[in-house]
MMTF fields as JSON, N, C-alpha, C and O atoms, coordinates in Angstrom:
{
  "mmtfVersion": "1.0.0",
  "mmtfProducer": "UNKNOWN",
  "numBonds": 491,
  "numAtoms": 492,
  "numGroups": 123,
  "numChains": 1,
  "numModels": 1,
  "chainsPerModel": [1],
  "groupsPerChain": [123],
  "chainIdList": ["A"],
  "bondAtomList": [4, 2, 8, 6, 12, 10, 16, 14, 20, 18, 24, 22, 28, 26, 32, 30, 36, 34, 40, 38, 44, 42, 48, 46, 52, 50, 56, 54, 60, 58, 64, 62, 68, 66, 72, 70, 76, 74, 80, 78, 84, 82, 88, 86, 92, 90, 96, 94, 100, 98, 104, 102, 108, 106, 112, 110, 116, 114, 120, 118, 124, 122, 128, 126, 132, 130, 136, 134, 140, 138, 144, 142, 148, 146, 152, 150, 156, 154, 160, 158, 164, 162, 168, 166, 172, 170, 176, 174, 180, 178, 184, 182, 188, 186, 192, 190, 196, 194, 200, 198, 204, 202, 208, 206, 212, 210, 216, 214, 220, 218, 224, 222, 228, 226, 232, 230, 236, 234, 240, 238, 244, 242, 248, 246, 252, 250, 256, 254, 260, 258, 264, 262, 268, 266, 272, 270, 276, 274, 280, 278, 284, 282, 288, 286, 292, 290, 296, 294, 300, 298, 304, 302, 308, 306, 312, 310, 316, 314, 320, 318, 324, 322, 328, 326, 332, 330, 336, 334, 340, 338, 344, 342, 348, 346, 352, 350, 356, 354, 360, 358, 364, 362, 368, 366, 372, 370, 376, 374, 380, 378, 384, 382, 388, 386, 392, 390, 396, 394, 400, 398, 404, 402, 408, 406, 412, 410, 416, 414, 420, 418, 424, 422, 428, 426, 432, 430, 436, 434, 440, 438, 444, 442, 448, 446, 452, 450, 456, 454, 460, 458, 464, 462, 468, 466, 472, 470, 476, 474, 480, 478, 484, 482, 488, 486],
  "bondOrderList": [1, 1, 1, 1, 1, 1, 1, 1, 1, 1, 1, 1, 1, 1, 1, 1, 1, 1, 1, 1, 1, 1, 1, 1, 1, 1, 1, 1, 1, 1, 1, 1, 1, 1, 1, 1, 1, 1, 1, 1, 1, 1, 1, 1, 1, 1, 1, 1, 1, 1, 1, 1, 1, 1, 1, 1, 1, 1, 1, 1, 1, 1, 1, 1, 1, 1, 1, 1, 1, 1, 1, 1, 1, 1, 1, 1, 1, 1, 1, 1, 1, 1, 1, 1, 1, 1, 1, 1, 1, 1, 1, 1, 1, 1, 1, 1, 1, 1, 1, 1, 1, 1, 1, 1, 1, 1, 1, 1, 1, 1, 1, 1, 1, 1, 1, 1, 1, 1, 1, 1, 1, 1],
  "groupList": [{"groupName": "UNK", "atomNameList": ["N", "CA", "C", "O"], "elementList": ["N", "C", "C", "O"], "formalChargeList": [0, 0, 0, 0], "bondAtomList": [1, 0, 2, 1, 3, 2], "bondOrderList": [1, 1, 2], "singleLetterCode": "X", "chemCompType": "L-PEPTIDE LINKING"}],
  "groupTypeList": [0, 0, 0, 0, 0, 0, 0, 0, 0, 0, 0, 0, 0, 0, 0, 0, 0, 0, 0, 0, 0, 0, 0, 0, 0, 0, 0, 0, 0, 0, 0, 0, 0, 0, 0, 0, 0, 0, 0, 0, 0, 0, 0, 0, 0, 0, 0, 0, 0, 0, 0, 0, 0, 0, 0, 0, 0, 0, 0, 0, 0, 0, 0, 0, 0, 0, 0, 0, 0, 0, 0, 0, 0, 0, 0, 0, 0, 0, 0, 0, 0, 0, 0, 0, 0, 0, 0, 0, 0, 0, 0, 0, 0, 0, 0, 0, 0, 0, 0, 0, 0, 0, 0, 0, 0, 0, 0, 0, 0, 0, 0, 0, 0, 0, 0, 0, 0, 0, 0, 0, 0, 0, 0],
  "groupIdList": [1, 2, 3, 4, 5, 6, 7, 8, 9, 10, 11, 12, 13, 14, 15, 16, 17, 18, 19, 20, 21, 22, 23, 24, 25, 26, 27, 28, 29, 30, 31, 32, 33, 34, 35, 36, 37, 38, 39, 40, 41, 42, 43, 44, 45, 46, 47, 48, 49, 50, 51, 52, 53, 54, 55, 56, 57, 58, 59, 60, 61, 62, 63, 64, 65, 66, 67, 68, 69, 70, 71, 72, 73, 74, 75, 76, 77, 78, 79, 80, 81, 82, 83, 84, 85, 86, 87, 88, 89, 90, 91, 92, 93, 94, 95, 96, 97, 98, 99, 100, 101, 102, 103, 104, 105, 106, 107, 108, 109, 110, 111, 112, 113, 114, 115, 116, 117, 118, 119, 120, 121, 122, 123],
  "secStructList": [7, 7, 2, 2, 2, 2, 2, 2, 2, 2, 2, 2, 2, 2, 2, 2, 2, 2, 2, 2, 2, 2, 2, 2, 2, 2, 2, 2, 2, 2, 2, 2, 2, 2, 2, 2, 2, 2, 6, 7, 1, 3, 3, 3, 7, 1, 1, 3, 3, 3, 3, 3, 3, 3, 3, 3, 3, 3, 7, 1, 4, 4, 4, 6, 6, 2, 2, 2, 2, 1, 7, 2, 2, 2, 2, 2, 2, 2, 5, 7, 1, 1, 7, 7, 1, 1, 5, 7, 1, 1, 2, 2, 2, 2, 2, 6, 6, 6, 7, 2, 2, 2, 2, 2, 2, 2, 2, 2, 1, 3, 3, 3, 3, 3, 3, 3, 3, 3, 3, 3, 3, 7, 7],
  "xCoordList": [-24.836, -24.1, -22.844, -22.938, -21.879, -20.343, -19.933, -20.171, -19.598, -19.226, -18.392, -18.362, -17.965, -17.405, -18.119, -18.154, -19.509, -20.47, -21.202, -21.258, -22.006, -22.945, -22.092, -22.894, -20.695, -20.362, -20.257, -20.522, -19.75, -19.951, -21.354, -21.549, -22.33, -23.576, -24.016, -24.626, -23.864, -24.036, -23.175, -23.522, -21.863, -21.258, -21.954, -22.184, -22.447, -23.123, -24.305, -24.679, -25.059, -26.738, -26.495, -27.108, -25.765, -24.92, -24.666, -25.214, -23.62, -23.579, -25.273, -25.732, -25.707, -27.083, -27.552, -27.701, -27.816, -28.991, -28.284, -28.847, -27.115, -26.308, -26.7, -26.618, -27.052, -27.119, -28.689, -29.072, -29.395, -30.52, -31.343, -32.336, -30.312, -30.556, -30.0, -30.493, -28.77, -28.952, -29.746, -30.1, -30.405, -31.272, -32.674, -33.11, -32.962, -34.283, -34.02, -34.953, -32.63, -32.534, -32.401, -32.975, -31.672, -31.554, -33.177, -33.455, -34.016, -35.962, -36.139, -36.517, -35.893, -36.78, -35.828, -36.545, -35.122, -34.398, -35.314, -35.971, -35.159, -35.623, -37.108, -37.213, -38.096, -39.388, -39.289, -39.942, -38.441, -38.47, -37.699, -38.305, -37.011, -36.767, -37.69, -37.534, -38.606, -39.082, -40.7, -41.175, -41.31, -41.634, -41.593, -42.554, -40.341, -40.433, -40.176, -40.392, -39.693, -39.292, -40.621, -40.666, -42.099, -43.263, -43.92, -44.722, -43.373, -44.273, -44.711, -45.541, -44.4, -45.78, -45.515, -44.671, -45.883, -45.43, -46.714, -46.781, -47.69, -48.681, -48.531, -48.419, -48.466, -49.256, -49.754, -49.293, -51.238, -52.04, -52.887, -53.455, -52.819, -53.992, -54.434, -54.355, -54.89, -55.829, -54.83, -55.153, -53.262, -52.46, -51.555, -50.964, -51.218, -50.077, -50.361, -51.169, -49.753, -49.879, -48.227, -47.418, -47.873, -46.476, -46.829, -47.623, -45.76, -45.853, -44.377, -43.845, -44.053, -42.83, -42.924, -43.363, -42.515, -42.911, -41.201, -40.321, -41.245, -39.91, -40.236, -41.246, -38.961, -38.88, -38.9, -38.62, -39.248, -39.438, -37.589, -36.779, -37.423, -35.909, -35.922, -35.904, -35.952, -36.15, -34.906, -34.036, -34.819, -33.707, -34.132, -35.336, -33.35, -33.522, -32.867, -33.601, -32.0, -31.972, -33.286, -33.559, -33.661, -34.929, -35.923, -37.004, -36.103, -37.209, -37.093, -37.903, -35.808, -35.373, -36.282, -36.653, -37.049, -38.057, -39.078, -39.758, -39.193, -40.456, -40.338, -41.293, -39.115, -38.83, -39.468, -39.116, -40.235, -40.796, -42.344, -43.013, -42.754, -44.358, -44.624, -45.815, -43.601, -44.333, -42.925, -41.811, -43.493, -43.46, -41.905, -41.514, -41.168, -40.528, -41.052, -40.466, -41.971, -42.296, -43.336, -43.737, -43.76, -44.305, -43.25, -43.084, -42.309, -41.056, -41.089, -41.358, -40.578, -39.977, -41.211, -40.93, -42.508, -43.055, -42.987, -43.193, -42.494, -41.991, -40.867, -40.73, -40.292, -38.702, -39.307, -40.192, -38.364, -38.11, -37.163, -35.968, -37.729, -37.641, -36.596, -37.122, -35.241, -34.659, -33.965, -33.197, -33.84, -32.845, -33.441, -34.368, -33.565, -33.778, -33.597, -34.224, -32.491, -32.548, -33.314, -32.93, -33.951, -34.23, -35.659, -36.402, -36.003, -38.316, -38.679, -38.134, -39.818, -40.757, -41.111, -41.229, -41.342, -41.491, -43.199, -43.802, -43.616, -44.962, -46.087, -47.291, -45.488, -45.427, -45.424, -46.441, -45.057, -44.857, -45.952, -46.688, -46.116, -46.382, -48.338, -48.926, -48.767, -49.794, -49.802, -50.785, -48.726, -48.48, -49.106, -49.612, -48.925, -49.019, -50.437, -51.087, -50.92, -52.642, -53.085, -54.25, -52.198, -52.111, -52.384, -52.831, -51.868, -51.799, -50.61, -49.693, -51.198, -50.284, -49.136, -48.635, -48.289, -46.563, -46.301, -46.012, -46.286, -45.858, -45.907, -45.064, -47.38, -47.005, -46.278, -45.918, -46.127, -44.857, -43.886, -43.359, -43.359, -41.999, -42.135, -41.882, -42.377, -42.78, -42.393, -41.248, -43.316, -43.389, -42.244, -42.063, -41.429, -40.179, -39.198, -38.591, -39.004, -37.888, -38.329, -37.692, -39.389, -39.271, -39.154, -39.728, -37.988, -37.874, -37.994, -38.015, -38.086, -38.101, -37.042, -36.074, -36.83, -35.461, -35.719, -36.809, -34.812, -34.408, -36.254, -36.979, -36.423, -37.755, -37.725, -37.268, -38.327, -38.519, -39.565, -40.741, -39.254, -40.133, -40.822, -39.965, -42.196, -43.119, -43.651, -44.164, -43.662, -44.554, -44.846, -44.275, -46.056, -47.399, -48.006, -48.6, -47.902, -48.601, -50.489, -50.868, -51.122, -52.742, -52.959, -53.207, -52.878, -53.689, -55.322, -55.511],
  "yCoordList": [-66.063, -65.24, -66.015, -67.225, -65.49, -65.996, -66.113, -65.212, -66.772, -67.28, -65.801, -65.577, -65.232, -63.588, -63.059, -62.463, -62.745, -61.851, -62.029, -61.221, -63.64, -64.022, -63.87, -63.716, -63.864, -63.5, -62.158, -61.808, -61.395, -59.745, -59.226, -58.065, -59.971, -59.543, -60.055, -59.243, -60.963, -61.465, -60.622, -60.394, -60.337, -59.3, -58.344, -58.086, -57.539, -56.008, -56.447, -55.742, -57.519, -57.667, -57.87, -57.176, -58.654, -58.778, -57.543, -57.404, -56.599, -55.036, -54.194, -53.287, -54.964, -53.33, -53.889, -53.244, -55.477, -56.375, -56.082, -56.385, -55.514, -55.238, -53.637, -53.007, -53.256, -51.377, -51.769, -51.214, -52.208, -52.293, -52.87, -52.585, -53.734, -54.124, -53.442, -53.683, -52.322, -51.331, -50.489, -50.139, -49.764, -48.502, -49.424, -48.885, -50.802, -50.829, -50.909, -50.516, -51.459, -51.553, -49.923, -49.55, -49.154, -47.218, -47.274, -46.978, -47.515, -47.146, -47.477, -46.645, -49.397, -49.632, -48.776, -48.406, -48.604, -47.591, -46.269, -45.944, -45.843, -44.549, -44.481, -44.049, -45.136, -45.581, -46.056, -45.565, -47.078, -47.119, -45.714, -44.887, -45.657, -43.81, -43.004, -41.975, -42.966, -41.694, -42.267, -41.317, -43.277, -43.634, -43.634, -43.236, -44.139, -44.314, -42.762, -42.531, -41.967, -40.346, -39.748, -38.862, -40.236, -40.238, -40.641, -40.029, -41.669, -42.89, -43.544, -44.338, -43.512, -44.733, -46.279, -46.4, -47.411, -48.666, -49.208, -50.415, -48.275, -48.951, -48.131, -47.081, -47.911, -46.776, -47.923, -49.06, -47.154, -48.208, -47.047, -46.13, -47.351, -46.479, -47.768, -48.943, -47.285, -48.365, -49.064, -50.076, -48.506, -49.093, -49.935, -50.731, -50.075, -49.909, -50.523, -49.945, -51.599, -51.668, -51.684, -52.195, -51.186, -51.314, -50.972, -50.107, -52.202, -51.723, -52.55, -53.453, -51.944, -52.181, -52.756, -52.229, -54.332, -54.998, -55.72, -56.152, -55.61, -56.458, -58.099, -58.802, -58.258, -59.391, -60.285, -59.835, -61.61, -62.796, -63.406, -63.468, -63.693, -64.181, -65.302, -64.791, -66.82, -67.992, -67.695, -66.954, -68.214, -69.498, -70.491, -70.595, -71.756, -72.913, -73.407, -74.252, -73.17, -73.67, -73.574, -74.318, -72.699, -72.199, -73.246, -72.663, -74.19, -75.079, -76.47, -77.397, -76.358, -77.907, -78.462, -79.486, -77.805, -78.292, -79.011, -79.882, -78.66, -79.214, -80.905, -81.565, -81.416, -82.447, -83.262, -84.413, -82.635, -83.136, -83.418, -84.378, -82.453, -82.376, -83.069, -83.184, -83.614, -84.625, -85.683, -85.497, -86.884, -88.084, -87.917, -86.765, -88.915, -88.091, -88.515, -88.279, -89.055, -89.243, -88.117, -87.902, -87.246, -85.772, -85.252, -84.864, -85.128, -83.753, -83.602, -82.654, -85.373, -85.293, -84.772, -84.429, -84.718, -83.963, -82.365, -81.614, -82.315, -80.828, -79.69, -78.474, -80.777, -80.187, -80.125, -80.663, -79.265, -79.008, -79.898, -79.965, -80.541, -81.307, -80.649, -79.65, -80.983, -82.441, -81.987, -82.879, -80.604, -80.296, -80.549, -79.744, -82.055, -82.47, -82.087, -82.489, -81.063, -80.211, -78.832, -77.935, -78.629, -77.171, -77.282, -78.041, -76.451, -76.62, -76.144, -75.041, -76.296, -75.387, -74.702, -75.205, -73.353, -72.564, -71.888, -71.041, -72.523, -72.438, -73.746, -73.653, -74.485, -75.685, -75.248, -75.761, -74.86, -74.322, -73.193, -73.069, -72.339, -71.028, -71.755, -71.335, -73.135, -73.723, -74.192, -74.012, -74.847, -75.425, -74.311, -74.619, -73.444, -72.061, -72.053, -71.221, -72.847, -72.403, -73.898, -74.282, -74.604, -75.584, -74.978, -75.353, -74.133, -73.221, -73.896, -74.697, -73.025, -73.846, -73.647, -72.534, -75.013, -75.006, -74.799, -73.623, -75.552, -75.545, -74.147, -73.854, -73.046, -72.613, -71.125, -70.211, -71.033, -70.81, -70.594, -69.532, -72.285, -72.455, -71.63, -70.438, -71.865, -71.521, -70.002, -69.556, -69.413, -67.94, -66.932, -65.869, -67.783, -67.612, -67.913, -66.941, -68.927, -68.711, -67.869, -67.962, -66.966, -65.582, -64.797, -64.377, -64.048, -62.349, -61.636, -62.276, -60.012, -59.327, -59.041, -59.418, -58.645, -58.846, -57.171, -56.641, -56.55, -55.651, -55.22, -56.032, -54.104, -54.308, -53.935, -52.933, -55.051, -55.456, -54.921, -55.003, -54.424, -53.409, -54.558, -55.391, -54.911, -55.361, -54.563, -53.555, -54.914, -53.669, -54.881, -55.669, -54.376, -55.455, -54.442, -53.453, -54.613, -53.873, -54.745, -55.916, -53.543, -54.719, -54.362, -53.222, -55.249, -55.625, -56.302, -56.428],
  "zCoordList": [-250.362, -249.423, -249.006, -248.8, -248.895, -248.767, -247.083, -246.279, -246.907, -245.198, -244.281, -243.071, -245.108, -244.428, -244.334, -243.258, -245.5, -245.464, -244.247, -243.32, -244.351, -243.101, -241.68, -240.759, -241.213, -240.456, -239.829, -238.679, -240.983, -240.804, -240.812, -240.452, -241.185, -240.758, -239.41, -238.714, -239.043, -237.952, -236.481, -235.322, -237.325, -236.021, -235.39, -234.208, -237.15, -236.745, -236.13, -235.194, -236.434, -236.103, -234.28, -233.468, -233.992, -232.769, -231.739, -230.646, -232.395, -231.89, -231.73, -231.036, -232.632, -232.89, -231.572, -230.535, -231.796, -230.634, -228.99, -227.938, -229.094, -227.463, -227.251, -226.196, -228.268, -227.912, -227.836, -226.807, -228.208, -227.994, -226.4, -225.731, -226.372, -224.639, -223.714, -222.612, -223.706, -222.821, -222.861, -221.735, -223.992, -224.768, -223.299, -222.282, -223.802, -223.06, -221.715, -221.014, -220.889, -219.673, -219.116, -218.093, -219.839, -219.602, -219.322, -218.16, -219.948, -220.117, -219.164, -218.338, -218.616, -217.423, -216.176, -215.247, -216.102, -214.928, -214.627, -213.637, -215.486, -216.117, -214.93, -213.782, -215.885, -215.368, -214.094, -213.173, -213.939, -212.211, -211.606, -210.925, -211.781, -210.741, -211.014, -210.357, -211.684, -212.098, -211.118, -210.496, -210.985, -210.555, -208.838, -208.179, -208.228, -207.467, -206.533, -205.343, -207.507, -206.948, -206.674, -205.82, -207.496, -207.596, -206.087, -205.381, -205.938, -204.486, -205.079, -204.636, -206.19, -207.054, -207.249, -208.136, -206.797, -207.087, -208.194, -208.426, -208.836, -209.807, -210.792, -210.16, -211.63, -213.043, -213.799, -213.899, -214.528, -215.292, -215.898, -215.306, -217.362, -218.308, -219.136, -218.776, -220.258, -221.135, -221.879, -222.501, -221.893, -222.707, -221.837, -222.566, -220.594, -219.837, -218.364, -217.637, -217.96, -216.391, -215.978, -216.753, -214.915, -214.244, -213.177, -212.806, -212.286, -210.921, -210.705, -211.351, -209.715, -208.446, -207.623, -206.601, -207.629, -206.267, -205.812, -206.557, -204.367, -203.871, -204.419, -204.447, -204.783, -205.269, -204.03, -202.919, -204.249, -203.27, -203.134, -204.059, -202.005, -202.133, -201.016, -199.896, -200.999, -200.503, -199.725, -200.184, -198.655, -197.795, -197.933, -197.702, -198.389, -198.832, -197.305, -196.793, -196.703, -195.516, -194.136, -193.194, -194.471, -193.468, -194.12, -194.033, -194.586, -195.167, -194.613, -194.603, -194.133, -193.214, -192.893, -193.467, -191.626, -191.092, -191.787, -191.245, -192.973, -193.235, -193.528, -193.937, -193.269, -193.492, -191.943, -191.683, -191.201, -189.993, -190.455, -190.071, -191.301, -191.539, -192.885, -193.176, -193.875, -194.854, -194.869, -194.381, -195.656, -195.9, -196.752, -196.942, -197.179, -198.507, -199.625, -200.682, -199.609, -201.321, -201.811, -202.955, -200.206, -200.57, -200.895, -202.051, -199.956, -199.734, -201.662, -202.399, -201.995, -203.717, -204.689, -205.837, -204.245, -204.731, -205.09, -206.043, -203.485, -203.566, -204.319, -204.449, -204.648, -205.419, -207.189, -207.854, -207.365, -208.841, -209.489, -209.202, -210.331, -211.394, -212.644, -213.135, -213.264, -212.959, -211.87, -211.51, -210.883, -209.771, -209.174, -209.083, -208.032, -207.099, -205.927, -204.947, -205.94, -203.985, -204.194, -203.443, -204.753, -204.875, -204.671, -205.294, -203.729, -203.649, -204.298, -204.325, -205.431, -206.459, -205.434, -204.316, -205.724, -204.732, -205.107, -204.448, -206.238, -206.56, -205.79, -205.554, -205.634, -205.059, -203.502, -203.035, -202.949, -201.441, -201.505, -200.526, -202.618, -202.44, -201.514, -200.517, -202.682, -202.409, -201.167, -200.449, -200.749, -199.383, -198.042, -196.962, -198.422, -196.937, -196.999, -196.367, -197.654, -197.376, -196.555, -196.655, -195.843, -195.433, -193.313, -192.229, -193.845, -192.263, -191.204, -191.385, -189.819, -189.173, -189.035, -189.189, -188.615, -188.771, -190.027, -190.247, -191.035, -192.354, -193.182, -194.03, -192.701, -193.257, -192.532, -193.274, -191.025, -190.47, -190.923, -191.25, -191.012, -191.663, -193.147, -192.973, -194.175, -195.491, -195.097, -195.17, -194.749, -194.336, -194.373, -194.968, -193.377, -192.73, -193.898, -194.347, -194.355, -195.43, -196.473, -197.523, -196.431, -197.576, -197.182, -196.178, -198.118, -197.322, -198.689, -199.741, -198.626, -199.861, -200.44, -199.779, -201.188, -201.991, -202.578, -202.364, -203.194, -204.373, -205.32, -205.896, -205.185, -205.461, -207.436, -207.984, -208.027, -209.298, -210.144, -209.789, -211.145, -212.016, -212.906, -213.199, -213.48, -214.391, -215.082, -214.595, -216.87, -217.418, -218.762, -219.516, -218.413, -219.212, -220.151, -219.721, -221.022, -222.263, -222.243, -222.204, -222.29, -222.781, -223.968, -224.36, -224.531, -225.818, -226.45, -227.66]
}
C-alpha cells in the first residue's frame, strides 16, 4: 500500500469514526429524553440496564479542613497519584464511613452535578 493510499484511507476511516460518534451521542440523548419525559431514572430487561443519576461534582476547596483531622503523611495518602493536589475521591468516598467531622466535611464538598446517563449491556 502506497503512503497516499494509507493516508486517504485513514482520512475516510477518520470521517466514518466522527459520524459514528455523533450517530451514538444523537442515541444516548435520545434515550435520556425519552426517558426522562417518562420519570424514569432505571429501565432494565434481561438485555439492558440504564439509569440516570446526577453526577458527583467535588469542591476541592471545601476539603481544607480536613487538613485538621489527619497527619500529612495520611493527607498524601489521600491524593491522587502522580497529581499530588487533587484527593482520590474513592479514597474519601471510604473516608465518610469514618463518621463524624470528617465525614461532614467530605459530605459537604459534594454536590450533584448535570444528571448522567449509564447503559450496561448484560451479557
Amino acid at each position: 500500500m502506497s503512503l497516499k493510499a494509507a493516508l486517504d484511507t485513514l482520512h475516510a476511516l477518520e470521517l466514518e469514526k466522527s459520524e459514528i460518534v455523533d450517530n451514538i451521542g444523537k442515541l444516548k440523548w435520545e434515550i435520556q429524553r425519552t426517558m426522562e419525559e417518562e420519570g424514569a431514572t432505571l429501565y432494565e430487561n434481561k438485555d439492558w440496564k440504564v439509569e440516570i443519576k446526577p453526577k458527583k461534582e467535588w469542591n476541592e476547596d471545601a476539603l481544607v479542613p480536613l487538613r485538621e483531622h489527619y497527619s500529612p503523611e495520611e493527607l498524601e495518602g489521600l491524593m491522587n497519584k502522580p497529581r499530588p493536589r487533587t484527593y482520590n475521591k474513592t479514597k474519601l468516598n471510604k473516608e465518610v464511613r469514618k463518621g463524624g467531622e470528617v465525614r461532614r466535611i467530605i459530605e459537604f464538598a459534594i454536590s450533584e452535578g448535570a444528571p448522567e446517563l449509564t447503559i450496561k449491556a448484560k451479557a
